[in-house]
N, C-alpha and C positions, 0 to 999 in steps of 0.2 A: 789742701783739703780735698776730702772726695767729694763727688756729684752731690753724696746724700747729705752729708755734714754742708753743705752751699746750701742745698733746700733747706737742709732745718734752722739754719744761721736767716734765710731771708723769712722764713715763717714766723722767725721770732720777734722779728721788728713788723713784719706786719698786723703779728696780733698783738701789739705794743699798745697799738694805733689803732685797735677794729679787734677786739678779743671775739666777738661773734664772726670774724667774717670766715665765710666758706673757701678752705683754702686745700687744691690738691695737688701734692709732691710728686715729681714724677723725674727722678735721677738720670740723666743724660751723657753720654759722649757720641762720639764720632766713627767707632769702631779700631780706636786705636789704643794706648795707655789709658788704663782707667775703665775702658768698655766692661769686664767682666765683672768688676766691683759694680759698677752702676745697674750693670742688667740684675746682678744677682740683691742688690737695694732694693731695686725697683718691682722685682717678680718674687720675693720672699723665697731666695734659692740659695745656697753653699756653696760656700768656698772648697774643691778639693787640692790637696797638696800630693805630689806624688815624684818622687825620683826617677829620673829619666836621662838619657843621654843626651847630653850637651853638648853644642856647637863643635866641640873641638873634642869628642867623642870619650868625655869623662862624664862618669854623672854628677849632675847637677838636683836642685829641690825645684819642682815649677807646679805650677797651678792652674785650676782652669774651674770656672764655674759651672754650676750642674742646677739646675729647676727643675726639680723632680714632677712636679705635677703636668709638668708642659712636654716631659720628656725632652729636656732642650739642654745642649752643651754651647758654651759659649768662650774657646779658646783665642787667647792671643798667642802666634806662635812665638813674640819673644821671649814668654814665660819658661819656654825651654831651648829656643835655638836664636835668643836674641843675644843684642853686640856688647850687653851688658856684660855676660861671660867670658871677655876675652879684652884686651888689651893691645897696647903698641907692639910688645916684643912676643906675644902668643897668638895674634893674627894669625890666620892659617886659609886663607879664602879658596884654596887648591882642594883642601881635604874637609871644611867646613862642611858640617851635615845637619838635614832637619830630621834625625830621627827620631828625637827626642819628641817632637809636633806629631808625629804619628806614635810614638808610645802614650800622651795625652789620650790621643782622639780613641786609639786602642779601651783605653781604661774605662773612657764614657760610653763606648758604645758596651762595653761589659756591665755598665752600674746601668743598661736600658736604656739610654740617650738614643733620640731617634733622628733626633733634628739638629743641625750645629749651626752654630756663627762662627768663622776663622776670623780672627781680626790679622788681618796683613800688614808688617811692618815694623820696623826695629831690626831685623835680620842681621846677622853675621855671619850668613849663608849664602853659597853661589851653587848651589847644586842642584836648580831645577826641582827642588820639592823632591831628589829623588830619594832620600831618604827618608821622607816622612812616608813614601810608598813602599820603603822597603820593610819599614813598621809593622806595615799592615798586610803583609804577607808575599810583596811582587818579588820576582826574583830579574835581577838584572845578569844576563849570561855575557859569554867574552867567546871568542872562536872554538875555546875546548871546553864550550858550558860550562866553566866555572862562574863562581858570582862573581862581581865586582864587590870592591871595598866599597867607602861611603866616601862621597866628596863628589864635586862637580867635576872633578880632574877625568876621574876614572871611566866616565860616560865617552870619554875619544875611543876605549877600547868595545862600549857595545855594541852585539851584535845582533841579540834577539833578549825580548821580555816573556816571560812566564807569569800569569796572572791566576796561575788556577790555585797556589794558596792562599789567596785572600781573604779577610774575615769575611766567613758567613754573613757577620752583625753587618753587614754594610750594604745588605741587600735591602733594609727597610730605611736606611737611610736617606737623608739628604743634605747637603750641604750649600750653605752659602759664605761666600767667601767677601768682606767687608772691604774693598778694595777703592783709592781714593788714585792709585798710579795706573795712569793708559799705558805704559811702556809695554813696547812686545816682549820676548825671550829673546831674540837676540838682535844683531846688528849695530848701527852706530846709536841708536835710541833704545836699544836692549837693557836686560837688566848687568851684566858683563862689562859694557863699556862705561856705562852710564853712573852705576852704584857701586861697579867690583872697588875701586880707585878708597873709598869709602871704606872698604872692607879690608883693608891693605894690600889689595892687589897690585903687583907692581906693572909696567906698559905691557912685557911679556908674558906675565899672568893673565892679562886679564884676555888679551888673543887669544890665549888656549884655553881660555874656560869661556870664552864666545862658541869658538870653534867645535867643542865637548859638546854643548848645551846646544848646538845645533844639529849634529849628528845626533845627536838624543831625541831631538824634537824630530828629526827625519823620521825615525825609528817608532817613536810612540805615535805621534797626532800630527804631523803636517800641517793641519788642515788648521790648528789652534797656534803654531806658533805666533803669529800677529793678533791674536784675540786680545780684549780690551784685557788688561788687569796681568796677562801672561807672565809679564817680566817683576811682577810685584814680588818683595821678600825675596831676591834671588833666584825667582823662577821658581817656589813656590805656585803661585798662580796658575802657572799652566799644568803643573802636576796636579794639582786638583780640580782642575778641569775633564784631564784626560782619563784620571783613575777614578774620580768621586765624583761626574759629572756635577761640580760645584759652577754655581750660577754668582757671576760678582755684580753687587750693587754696590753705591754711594755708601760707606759705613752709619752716615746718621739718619741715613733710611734706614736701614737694616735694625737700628737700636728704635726707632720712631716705632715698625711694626709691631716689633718685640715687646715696647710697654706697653702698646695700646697708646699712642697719644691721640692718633685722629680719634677714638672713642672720649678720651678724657679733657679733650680741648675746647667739645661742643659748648656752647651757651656759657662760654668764657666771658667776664666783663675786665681782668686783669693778668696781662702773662710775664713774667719775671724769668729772661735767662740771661744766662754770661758766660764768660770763659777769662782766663788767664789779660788775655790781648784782645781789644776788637781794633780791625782798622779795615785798609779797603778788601782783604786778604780774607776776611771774612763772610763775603758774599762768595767764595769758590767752596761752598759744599763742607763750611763750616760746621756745625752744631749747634751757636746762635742761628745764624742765616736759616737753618734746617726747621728747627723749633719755632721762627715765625714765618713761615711758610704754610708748615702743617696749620698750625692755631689760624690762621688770617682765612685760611680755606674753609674752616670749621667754623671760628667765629667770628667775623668780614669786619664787625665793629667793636673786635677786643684791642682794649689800648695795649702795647707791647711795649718794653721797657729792655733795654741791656745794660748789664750790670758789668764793670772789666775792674780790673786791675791797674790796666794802662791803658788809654784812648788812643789812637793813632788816629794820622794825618789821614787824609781824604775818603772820608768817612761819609760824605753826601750823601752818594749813592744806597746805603742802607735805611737812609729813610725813605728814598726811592721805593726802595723792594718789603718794607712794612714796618722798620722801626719808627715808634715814636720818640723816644727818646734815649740816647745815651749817656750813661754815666760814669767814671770811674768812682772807684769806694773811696779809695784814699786821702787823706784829708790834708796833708801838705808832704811836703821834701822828707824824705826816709827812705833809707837803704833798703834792699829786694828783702833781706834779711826781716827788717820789721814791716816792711809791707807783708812778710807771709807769716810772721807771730801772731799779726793783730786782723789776719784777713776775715775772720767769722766773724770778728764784732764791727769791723766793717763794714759788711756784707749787711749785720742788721738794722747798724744805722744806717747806712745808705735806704734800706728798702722803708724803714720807719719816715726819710723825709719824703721817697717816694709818695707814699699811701698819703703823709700830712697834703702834699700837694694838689693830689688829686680830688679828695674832702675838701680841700678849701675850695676850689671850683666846681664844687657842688657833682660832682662826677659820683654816679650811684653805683658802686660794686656792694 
């Protein structure tokens, strides 16, 4: 289910229980799957669909949210150069391209988008973001200034970049990039060694697409290759760094700003989130973890509740860091299959015995 179909499943058992009670939805992720649905819930904004080059440089159908009032795009680059696109026997991590990520960002800054969110991750790309640069107008030369093709392979042969065709539209922009991976661009903790192997890079692939992506980083920004986020998505990261001066945050910051939660969390008396799984794994800059942070800042004595699917092992420490309680929804032994049929009405009994609990110990929301 989406962020916002969760909100309205847990609103529904709460006003089960409390038909007056003041209750405000606010659809969440992490900046990764699901980010662009939640933002565009949460900020009454559209879905755009738009054909664009894929991974393995066919087109493909991808999408990316647009808030018109806020001037704000909020792309996930797998929507068009994720590992969904590709396969065991169509792997191609040599000539994998993100140019499809910059024919998106292309289209939003054409519809007036000023502002982006990139959500990083899903990739089936090793080429340094230089594709999603070549989108947007860079030209990658070779010794007899010709271009380069697209792929992370082809960067072994550059020599010099050209940047004077670059969209205009990119002058009033800005970008921020939702990034949850410190990996640099390259080395033994690179995004090449680290993720290629993932990507079906074989031992010898992924050498040479280290080795590519570091003469590349010679060549453009030096001084970024080890910046936090750099190796994210295939190197991604660093090309929007160096071409989009993109600034990477925590993803469930970046979505926290964007709905306004520290505005909508103040003089909370009750906070309901969840996710799929909570376990220890979930205090590292999770989306629960995030969501009662923000609230406990804003309202120091709102009781907080997590809501999961599945409870995992050593889970202490999140009462530590602000949960009150956690709970799974599901009510006995069922396959993942009918744990995700029956997950809404789960979701609003679960919060319907929440709310009885709290009423009975006289607790005043």
């Amino acid at each position: 289910m989406t962020a916002k179909e969760a909100c309205e499943a847990i609103e529904k058992g709460l006003k089960n229980i409390d038909y007056n009670a003041q209750i405000v939805k606010v659809p969440m992720a992490d900046g990764g799957e699901g980010t662009v649905q939640a933002l565009v819930d949460a900020l009454n904004g559209k879905i755009i669909t738009k054909k664009v080059t894929g991974p393995l440089n066919k087109p493909v159908t991808a999408f990316y949210g647009l808030i018109e009032q806020k001037r704000l795009a909020v792309i996930e680059m797998s929507a068009a150069s994720g590992i969904q696109f590709v396969n065991h026997d169509t792997a191609d991590p040599l000539h994998a391209t993100t140019y499809g990520t910059g024919e998106l960002i292309l289209d939003a800054l054409q519809r007036g988008a000023e502002k982006f969110i990139i959500g990083l991750g899903g990739s089936a790309t090793n080429d340094g973001g230089a594709g999603m640069a070549q989108a947007l107008g860079v030209r990658f030369l070779d010794e007899n200034n010709q271009e380069l093709p697209v792929g992370g392979i082809a960067l072994e042969k550059l020599v010099r970049i050209d940047q004077t065709q670059m969209s205009p539209l990119l002058d009033k922009a800005t970008f921020s990039i939702a990034c949850d991976v410190s990996c640099p661009l390259t080395g033994k903790n690179g995004a090449s060694i680290v993720f290629g192997p993932q990507k079906g890079a074989n031992e010898t692939e992924v050498k040479l697409l280290d080795n590519a992506l570091a003469h590349y980083a010679d060549i453009v920004a030096p001084e970024l290759k080890n910046a936090f986020g750099a190796g994210a998505a295939g190197g991604l990261g660093f090309a929007m760094m160096a071409f989009l001066n993109a600034v990477p945050n925590p993803g469930a910051d970046l979505v926290i700003d964007a709905v306004g939660l520290n505005e909508k969390s103040s003089d909370c008396d009750l906070a309901i989130t969840g996710e799929g799984s909570i376990d220890f794994q979930t205090s590292f800059g999770k989306t629960p973890m995030a969501v009662t942070e923000c609230v406990k800042k804003n309202s120091p004595n709102c009781t907080i509740v997590g809501l999961c699917g599945h409870l995992g092992k050593n889970v202490d420490a999140l009462y530590e860091k602000g949960f009150d309680a956690l709970f799974p929804i599901v009510s006995g032994p069922q396959s993942l299959e009918e744990a995700m049929e029956n997950g809404e009405l789960n979701l609003t009994r679960t919060a319907e015995n929440v709310l009885r609990l709290i009423k009975r110990t006289k607790f005043s929301i």
